[in-house]
Structure formats: structure tokens, C-alpha cells
N, C-alpha and C positions, 0 to 999 in steps of 0.2 A: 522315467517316472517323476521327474521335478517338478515338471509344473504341476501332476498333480499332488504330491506333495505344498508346492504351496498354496494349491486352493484348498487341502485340510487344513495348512495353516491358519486359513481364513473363516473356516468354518469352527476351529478352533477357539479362535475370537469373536466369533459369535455369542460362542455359549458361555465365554469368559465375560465378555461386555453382558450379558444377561445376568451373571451372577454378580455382576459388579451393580448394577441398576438397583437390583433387588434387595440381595441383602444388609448390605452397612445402612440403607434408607432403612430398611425396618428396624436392624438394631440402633440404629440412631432416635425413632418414632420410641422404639420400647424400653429402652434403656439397656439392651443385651450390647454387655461390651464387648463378647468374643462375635458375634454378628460383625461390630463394628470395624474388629478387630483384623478382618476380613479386606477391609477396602486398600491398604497399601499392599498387602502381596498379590492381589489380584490385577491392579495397578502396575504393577511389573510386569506378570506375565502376559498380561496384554501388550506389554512394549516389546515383549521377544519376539511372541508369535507371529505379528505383523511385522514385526522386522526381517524374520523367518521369510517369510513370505516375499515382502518387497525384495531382500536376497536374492529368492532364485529365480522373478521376474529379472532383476536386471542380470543375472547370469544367465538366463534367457538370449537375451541381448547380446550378447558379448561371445557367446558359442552360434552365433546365428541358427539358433531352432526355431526355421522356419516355419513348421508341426507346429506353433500356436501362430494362432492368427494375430494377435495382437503384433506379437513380433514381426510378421509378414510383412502387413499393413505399415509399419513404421520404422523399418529396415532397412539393410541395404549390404551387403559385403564388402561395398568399396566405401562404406562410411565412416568416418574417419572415429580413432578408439574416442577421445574425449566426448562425439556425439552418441556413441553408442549407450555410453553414460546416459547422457541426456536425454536419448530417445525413451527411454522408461516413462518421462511425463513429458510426452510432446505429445497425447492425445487424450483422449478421456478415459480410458481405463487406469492406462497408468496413471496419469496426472490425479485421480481419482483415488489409487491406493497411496499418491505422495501426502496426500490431504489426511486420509487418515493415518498414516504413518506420522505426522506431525501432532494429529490432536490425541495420539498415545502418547505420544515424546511427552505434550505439554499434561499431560495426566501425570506418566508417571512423574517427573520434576513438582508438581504440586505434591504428590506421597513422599516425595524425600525431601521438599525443601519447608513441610509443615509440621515439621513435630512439635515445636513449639503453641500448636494448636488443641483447642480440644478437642478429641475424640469428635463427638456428635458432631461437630462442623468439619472438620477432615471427612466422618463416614458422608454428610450431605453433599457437600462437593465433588467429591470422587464418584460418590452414587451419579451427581446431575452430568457428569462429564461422561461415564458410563452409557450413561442412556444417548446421547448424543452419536458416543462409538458406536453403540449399537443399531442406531438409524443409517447411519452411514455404511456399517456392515452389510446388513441387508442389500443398502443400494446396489453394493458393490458384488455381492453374490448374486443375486435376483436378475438384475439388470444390467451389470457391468464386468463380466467376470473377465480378468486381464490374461486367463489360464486358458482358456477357450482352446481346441485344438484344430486345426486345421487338415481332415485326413481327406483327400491325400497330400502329407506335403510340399508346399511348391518349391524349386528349385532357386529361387529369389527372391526377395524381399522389392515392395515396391518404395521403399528409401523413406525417408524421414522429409518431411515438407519443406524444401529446400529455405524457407522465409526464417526457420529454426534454426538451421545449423550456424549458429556464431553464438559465440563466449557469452553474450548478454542471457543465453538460455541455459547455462552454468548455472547463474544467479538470481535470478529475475524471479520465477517461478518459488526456488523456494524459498527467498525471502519475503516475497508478496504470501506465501500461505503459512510460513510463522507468524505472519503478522493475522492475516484473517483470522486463522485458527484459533490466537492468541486469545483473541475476544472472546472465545469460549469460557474462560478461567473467570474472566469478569462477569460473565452472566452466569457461571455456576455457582460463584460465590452469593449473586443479587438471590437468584432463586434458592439458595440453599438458607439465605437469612429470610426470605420467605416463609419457606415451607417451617424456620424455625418459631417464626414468627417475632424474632425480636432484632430490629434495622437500627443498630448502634455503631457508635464510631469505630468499634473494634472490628468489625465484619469489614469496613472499608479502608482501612489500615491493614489487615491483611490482605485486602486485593488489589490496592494501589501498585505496588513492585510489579505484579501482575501486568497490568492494565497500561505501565507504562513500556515495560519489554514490548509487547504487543504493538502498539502503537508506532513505537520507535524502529522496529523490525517493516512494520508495514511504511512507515513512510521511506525507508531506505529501498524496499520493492517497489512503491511506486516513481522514486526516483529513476531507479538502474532502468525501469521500461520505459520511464520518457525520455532517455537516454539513449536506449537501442531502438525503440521508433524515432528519436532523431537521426540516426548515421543510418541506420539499416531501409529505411522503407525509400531513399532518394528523394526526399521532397523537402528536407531540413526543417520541419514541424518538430517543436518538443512536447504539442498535446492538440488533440484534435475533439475530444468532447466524444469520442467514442464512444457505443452504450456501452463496452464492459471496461472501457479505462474508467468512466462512470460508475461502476459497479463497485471498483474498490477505491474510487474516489469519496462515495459515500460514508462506507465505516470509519474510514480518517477522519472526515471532520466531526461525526457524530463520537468518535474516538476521545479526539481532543478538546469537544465537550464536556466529555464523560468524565476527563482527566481534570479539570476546574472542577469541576460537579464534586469530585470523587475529596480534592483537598478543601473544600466549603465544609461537607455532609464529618469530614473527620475531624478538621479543627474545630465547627463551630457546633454541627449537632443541624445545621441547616438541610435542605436542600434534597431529603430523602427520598423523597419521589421523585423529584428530578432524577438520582443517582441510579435508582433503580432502572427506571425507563430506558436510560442511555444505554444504560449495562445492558439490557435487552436488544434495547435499537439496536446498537455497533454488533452483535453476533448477528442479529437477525438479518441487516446490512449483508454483513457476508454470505451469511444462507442465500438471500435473494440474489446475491452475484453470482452462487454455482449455479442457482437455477434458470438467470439469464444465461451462460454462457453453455448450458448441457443442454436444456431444454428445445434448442430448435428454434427457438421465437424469434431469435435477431441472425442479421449479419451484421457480422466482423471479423477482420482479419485477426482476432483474438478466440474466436470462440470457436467450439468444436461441433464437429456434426452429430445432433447425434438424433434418436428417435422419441417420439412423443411420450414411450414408456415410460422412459428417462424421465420425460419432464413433466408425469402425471407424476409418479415417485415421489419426486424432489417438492415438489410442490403441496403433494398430502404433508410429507415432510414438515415443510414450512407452516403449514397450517397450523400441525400438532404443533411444534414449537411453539411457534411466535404467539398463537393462541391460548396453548395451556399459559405461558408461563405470563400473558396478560391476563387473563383469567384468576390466575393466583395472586397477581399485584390487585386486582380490582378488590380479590374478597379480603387482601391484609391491609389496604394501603389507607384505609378508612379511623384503622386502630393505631397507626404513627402517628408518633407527638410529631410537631409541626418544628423543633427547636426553637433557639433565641430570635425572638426579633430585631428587625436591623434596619436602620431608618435608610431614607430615599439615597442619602448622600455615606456613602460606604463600600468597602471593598465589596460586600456580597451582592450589591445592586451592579458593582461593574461587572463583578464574574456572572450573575445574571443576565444581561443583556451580553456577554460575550456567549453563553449558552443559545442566549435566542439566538443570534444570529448566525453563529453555526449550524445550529438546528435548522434553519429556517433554509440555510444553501443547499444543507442538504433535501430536503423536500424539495426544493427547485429544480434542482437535478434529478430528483426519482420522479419529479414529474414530468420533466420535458424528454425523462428515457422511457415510461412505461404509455405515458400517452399516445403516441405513435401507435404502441402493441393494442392499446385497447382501442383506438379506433379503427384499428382495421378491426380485429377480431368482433366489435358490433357493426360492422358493415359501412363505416360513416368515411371510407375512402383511406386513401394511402397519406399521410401526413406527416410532413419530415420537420424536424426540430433539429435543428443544426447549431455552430457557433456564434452564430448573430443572437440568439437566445441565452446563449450559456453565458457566452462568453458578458455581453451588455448585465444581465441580472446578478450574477456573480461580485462584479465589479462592482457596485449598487449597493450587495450584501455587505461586501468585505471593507469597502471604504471607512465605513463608519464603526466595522473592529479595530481596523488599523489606528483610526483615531484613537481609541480606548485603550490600547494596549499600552502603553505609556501610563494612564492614571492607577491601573490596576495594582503593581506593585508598591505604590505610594500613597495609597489609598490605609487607612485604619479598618479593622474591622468595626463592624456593629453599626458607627456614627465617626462621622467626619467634616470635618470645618473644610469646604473646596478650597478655600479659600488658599488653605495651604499647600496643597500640590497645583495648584494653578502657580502661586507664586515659584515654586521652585522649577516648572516647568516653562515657565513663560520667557525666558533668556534663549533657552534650547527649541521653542516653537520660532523663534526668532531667526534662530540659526537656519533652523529646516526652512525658513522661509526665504533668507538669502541665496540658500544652495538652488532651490527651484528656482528663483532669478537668473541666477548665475548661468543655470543651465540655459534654460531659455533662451537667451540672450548671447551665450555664451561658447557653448557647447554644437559643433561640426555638425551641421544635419540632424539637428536635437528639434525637438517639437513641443509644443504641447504638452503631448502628454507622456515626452522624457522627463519634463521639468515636474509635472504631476505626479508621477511615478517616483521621483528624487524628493517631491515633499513628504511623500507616503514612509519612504526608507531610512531618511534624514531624520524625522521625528519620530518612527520607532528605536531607531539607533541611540538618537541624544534621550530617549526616555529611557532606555534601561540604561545608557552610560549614565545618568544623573541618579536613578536607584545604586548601580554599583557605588560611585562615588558616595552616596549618604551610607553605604554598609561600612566603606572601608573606614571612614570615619568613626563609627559603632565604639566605644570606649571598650566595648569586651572583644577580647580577639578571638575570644573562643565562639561568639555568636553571629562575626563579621558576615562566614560563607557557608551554611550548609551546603551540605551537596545538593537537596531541594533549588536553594537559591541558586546555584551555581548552575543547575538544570537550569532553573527559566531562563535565566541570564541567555545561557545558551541558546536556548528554542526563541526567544524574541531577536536575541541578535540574527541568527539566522531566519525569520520573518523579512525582517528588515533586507537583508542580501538577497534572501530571493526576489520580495516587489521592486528591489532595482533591475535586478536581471531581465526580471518578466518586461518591463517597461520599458529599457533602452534595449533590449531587445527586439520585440515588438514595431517599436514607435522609428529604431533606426537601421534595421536589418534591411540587406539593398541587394536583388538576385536579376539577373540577365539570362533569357534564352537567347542558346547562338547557333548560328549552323556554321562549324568551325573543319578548316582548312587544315593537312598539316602545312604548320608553317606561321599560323595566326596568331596575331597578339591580341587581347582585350581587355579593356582597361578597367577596374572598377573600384572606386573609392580608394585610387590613389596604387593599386595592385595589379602588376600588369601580369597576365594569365597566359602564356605562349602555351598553345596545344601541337606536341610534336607528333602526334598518329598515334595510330592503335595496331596491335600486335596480338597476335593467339595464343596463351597460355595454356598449358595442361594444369589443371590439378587434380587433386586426389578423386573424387568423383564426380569433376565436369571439364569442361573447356571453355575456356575463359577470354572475352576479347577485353586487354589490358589496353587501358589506355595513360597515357602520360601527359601532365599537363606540370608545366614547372613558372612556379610564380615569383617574380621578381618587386621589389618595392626600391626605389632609389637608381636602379641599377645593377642591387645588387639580389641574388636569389636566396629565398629564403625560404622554399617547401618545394618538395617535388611531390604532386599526388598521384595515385594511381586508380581511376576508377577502373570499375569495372560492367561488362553485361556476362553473366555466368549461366553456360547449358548445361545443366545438369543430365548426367548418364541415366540413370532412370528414371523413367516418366517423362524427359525434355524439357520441364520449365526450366524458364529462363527469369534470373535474378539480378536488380538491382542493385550493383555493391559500392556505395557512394565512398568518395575519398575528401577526410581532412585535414587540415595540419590547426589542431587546438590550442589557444593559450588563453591566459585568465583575461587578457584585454579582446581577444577578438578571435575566430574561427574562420577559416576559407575551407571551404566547402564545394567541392564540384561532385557531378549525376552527371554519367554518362546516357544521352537516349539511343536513339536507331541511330542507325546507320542513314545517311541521303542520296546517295550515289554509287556510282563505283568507281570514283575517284579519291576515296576516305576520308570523306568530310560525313561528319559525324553530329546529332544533337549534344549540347552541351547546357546544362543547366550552372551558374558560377554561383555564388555567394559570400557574401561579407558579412558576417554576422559579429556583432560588438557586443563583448562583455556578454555572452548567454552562458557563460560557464558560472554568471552569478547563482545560473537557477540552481545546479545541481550542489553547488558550494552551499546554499542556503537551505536547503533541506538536505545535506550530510551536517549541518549543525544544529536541526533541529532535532533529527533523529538523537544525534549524540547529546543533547539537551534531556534526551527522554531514558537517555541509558545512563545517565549521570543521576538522574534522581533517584534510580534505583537505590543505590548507594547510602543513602541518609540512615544515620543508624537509628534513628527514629522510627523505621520500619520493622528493625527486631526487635526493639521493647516492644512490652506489652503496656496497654493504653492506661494509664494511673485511672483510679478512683475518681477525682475529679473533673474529669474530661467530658464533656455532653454525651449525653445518652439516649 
């Protein structure tokens, strides 16, 4: 009787997330303290319950009761214990209760980590987070129930989608929906100073910690999957423009918007509407990537199958959201003072235009992913929007932040003489100007636009090394480094690492298909690649043709790879399991294909890829840039008296 015990669990939190919605908004509305009183122990017991629940789903898993379908479907006896783990969200039901299981977690943690707040804004918060659970609840009962039984039950599972089972599905997953999820806390805060009706620097000083976990969380998720769709899918891509890599590509940038937006509207009293919007956008962002990837409307090797029910749900869903809580910005945003004004030449005009332009990539990309959907669905033909789109307008966007980001820290608020940060920046545009020569000119197989790529990296690097350099100088020692400052420092150093990565990457990465002999050497940028043949492995739930290829440089050997093609015991797919040997200057990379004979000569896909471990090096420093700001104790005072309001 477990599983159905945890689908009372779930019905349990229904009626908790209902009394969470309800009451503390009204004792917040009427001034009833014990109403309000109400939202942090409810706040709790919504995190048991669903935890309850998610419990005996994955103990589900792990005793293989096959009696639920869900487990059926996505099981397997001979698969292995750490996937068993995993398989709980390798499909939509589960993957569905991890989502909400995360935006409890991030409930209750707002009830324990706000006491320092007032009441009325704790009850509106927890109320808007509430109502949230409680749409998702529904989803998950109505349409998605992960407890479902399967009578009679079948005698085996038909295994876990063989593309899942590796380590990147440990972590991938729930770090991409801490970070989605996260976004919730920043839009419960926006709508809760809403509904309060008063959008002051104190509302966004409490959500800032927020907003930057969040953020930081999700850029470390979208790192680790462009990392296991590099090694896992054989084709050595770290991004392909995907519509659901798209889907959480969008809250990022509208994320890291929202995070400028968020320290304008607190220090200056600026940019209220902007803060609000974002706050909205970045949740709403996520919304529309569950309801791209559940709904049915796309393919992708990301998204799940599921039925129209689903994605009529999800969809009312998003309406109600993203509608109400425009609807409530429209009738307050009229009564916001507008803050200080701040002339052309000023830090708020560069974080201004660093907002447009993130804003702006982001709509590029919700257009070149929903356009497709809506011309088919009015009849106007099949139309495919690919990389040559993304990829060209993106670059386009981002050139002209890259430029800016340098001025931004060195910039005055309010009004600013250019005059002055052009002079101290004008030595180090110098610098970045030599390096792109150098490159050019210089640089093994370097291009264009390696050397373009190295001016982009070069002068975001020499512009935040020349802001450190004016901090460390700072006569007070105590004002040198916030952890704020210490954060951006961070996240732009790591901008900078990644558009090198992305560009010598890109511009010098060099791949040969072979049809290979055992016995054959092949030579590529200096790496000679000997394929000795391929052999039959047993593992845990398939049979494995291993192959061997030992690459030498100089003469002397310095990696042995071992691809793979793997048949899996249930169902019979057959997977691609690519082989590297990684290091921070360069990766080899071989993909095994077919077979060509019956002599064992074999497809071989080779690779040399330079310095692409910049990319991932450079968004784990930005991430850690956004978890370092947390920190500033700036965040647990509360905002003096004279602060814009």
C-alpha cells in the first residue's frame, strides 16, 4: 500500500498548499496576526509531505514494483543501483514531482531564513509561493500521477532510456530545477510588494540572496548539460540551439538581467518596473520551458512525451500566472515613484543598456523557438529555425555587452565624466588589441575570428583586472572587497574565460571521419591516433562493442580511449558512448560509428578540440561569482532610513 500512501501524501499537500494560498494573504490583507501566523508552519509541513511522497516513489524504484506503472515504464532489474536513484526523474511524472519537491524546499528555506522580516511580507510571500505549489499539485494529481498502478503487474520493467543512464543525470536535472524553481522566490517577492502595494529598496534587498542562488544554481545546470551533451550524444557539440536547451537558456539571461535590475532598484531607488517585469519574466521563462518540454509541441532529445492534457493544463497554468500577475503590475505600476534621475553618461545608463540587451537575446530566442510552433499550428507550413539564426543574432546581441562590461564597474552612479574611465581603460583596450594581433598573426590554425574572440576576452579580463586594481588601492581596507564586488569580479572574470573558449574553440576545433583498419594510424594536428580493433564487453545491462584507439604525440603515448556502441538488454537500443582524454589546453575526442565490413574496420569519428574546457571553466566562475554575492552582509541588515524609497 506505498504508493498509495504517497499519493495521499500528495493530496495531503494539496489541501496544505490551499491553506497556505489562502490564509496568511488574508491575515496579511486584514491585519490578523495569528492568520499570518500560520504561513511558516504550513511552509514546513508541505516540505514533509512531498518529501513523504517523493520517499516512497523512489523506494518504488529501488524494490522494483513493477505494480506502478510509472516504475514499469522506466525500469529495469538489471539497472544499475545509482540509476535507479535517477530513474525517479528520467520522465514526466517523476521529473514533475522533483520540480515540486524543489519549489517546497525553496518555500520552506524562505520560512526559516526570513525572520528577520515583517510578518505581512513573509505571510504574502509564502501565500504567492503557495499558490504556485498548489498549481503544480493539481498538475501532478489530475494529470500526472507518478503512483498510478499497473494491475496486472508485469514481470519487467521496460528499463530507463538508455541516453539517461550516466553520471551527468546525477546532477544535471536537479541543478537545472534549483535554479528554475529558484525564480519563483524572486517573483513571489515582486508580486507580494505588489499586492502590498509599496516597491521599495527593502522588498529587493530581501530578494536579491534569492535571485542570486537561483541564478547561480541554474547557470551550474546549464553548464553540466552542455557538458554531458558534449561527451554523451558522439558528435563533440557543447550547444546546439536546441528548443528546450533554449528554454532554460532563456531565464538565465532574463535572470542576469534581473540581477543588475535587482542592485540599481536597491542602491539607487531606480529601475522599479524594470525589476518587477524581470522578476516576472525569469519565473514565467521557466513556466514556459515545462510547458515546452511536457506539452508535446516539440521534439527533442530533452523533452518528454507526453499528452495534450498535459499541455492544455500547463498552459491555462501559464495564463493564470503570467497574466494575473501582469495584470497586477499594470494596475500598481502607474502609483511607483520613478526614483533619482541619472543623466546619459552614468553607471545606470550602462546597466540599462546591459538589461536591454539581455532582454533583447532573450526574445530572439523565444522567437526563433515558438515561431516554428506557431506556424505550423496556423497552417503556414513546417519552418525550421536553426543555428545559423541563433547562432549569427546572438553574437550581434552580445558583442556590444561584451564591450560594456568593462565601463560598468568604473562608471559613478547618477552622472559621469567618460572622460574618466575611458582614460583608465584606454592602456588595457590597447592591451586587448595586441593580444587579437598577436593572435592572428600568430597563433597555429588561429583565425579571424580566434583573434576576435581574444579581443572580446582580453578586454573584459583587462577591465575588471583594472577595477580590482583601483579597489585594492581604496585607502580603507575595510571597503577594498565586498563580497558583492568580489561576486562581479567573479562573474565577469568568468565572461571573459568563457568568449575565449567559445571562440578558439569554435574557430579551431579540427574532426576527420575515417573508415579505420585495425592496425591504422591517423594523423591530426600533430596526434597520431592508432585504432587497434574493437572487442565485445559485457556490462551491467547491455553488450558493449569496445573499441581502442591509443593516441600518441611525438612518439610518445599519451591517452588510450575507449569508445564505445552499447546494446542494451531491454528494448535493444543501441548507444553512443564517446571517448576523451580532457585537459585545460586541449581534448581528443573519438565516436565510434558502424561497423563496414567483416573484416573490422570500423566508422571512426577523431577530434582535436583546443582550450574548450574554457567554456565550462567560465561559467563554474560565474556561477561561483553569483554565490559569493550571497554573502555580503549587506543583505542581513535592514535598509537605513535614508536609502531611496
Amino acid at each position: 500500500m506505498l504508493p498509495e500512501l504517497g499519493l495521499v501524501s500528495l493530496a495531503l499537500a494539496l489541501m496544505l498548499a490551499l491553506a497556505l494560498s489562502v490564509l496568511p494573504l488574508l491575515g496579511a490583507q486584514r491585519g490578523l496576526a495569528p492568520w499570518m501566523a500560520t504561513a511558516r508552519p504550513l511552509a514546513y509541513a508541505l516540505l514533509v509531505v512531498v518529501s513523504v511522497s517523493y520517499a516512497l516513489l523512489t523506494w518504488a524504484f529501488l524494490q522494483h514494483d513493477f505494480s506502478v506503472a510509472y516504475v514499469a515504464q522506466n525500469s529495469n532489474s538489471l539497472l544499475p543501483r545509482a540509476y535507479q536513484f535517477t530513474a525517479v526523474w528520467s520522465a514526466h511524472e517523476g521529473s514533475l514531482l522533483l520540480w515540486l519537491w524543489f519549489l517546497v524546499l525553496w518555500t520552506a528555506l524562505v520560512a526559516r531564513f526570513s525572520k528577520a522580516l515583517p510578518m505581512p511580507v513573509v505571510a504574502r510571500v509564502l501565500a504567492v509561493m503557495g499558490m504556485i505549489a498548489l498549481g503544480f499539485l493539481a498538475f501532478t494529481l489530475f494529470t500526472s500521477n507518478p503512483f498510478e498502478r499497473l494491475l496486472p503487474a508485469v514481470a519487467e520493467g521496460r528499463d530507463m532510456n538508455p541516453l539517461l543512464q550516466d553520471p551527468g543525470m546525477i546532477f544535471h536535472p536537479p541543478l537545472l530545477y534549483t535554479g528554475y524553481v529558484g525564480f519563483a522566490v524572486a517573483f513571489a517577492f515582486a508580486v507580494a510588494a505588489l499586492i502590498d502595494g509599496k516597491v521599495d529598496a527593502q522588498w529587493v534587498r530581501w530578494s536579491r540572496p534569492w535571485t542570486n542562488v537561483a541564478w547561480a544554481f541554474l547557470t551550474l545546470g546549464i553548464a553540466l548539460g552542455s557538458f554531458w551533451a558534449y561527451y554523451e550524444l558522439g558528435w563533440g557539440g557543447w550547444w546546439f540551439w536546441d528548443p528546450v536547451e533554449n528554454a532554460s537558456f532563456m531565464p538565465w539571461l532574463v535572470g542576469a538581467a534581473l540581477l543588475h535590475s535587482q542592485a540599481v532598484t536597491e542602491k539607487r531607488g531606480s529601475f522599479r518596473g524594470w525589476t518587477l517585469l524581470l522578476a516576472i519574466a525569469a519565473f514565467s521563462l521557466s513556466l514556459l520551458g515545462t510547458f515546452l518540454v511536457r506539452s508535446g509541441v516539440l521534439t527533442s532529445v530533452h523533452a518528454f512525451a507526453s499528452d495534450p492534457e498535459r499541455g492544455m493544463f500547463i498552459l491555462a497554468f501559464l495564463v493564470v500566472v503570467i497574466g494575473g500577475s501582469l495584470l497586477l503590475y499594470a494596475l500598481r505600476a502607474p502609483k511607483m515613484e520613478t526614483g533619482k534621475p541619472f543623466a546619459a553618461a552614468s553607471r545606470e545608463t550602462f546597466l540599462l543598456a546591459n538589461n536591454l540587451l539581455l532582454t533583447a537575446a532573450a526574445a530572439m530566442i523565444l522567437l526563433g523557438t515558438l515561431y516554428p510552433l506557431l506556424a505550423e499550428a496556423l497552417d503556414l507550413g513546417k519552418i525550421s529555425v536553426g543555428p545559423p539564426y541563433f547562432g549569427l543574432l546572438f553574437i550581434l546581441l552580445m558583442a556590444p555587452l561584451v564591450a560594456l562590461v568593462p565601463f560598468g564597474p568604473l562608471t559613478r552612479w547618477q552622472r559621469e565624466d567618460l572622460s574618466q574611465p575611458l582614460r583608465w581603460l584606454a592602456p588595457w583596450a590597447v592591451l586587448a588589441g595586441v593580444v587579437a594581433v598577436i593572435t592572428f598573426f600568430a597563433w597555429p590554425h588561429g583565425t579571424a575570428k580566434t583573434a576576435f574572440g581574444l579581443l572580446g576576452a582580453a578586454w573584459v579580463a583587462a577591465g575588471t583586472a583594472r577595477f580590482a586594481w583601483q579597489r585594492l588601492k581604496s585607502t580603507s581596507q575595510g571597503q577594498r572587497f565586498t563580497a558583492e564586488m568580489a561576486g562581479m569580479l567573479l562573474a565577469h572574470a568568468g565572461i571573459a574565460v568563457f568568449v575565449a573558449g567559445v571562440f578558439i574553440t569554435e574557430s579551431t576545433s579540427i574532426e576527420k571521419d575515417v573508415a579505420a583498419k585495425p592496425g591504422q594510424h591517423f594523423e591530426l594536428r600533430g596526434h597520431d591516433f592508432h585504432f587497434e580493433g574493437v572487442e565485445k564487453r559485457q556490462g551491467p545491462n547491455y553488450l558493449a562493442d569496445h573499441g581502442t584507439v591509443v593516441v600518441r604525440r611525438d612518439g610518445r603515448e599519451i591517452a588510450t580511449l575507449h569508445p564505445e556502441k552499447r546494446a542494451y538488454a531491454a528494448g535493444g537500443q543501441v548507444m553512443t558512448e564517446a571517448a576523451l582524454d580532457g585537459g585545460l589546453t586541449r581534448d581528443l575526442y573519438v565516436a565510434l560509428g558502424e561497423p563496414l565490413d567483416a573484416n573490422g574496420t570500423w566508422a571512426l569519428r577523431l577530434y582535436v578540440k583546443p582550450w574548450i574546457r574554457l567554456i565550462w571553466l567560465g561559467s563554474l566562475l560565474m556561477a561561483l561569482g553569483g554565490f559569493v554575492v550571497v554573502f555580503d552582509r549587506r543583505f542581513r541588515r535592514p535598509v537605513p532610513a535614508g536609502v531611496p524609497a
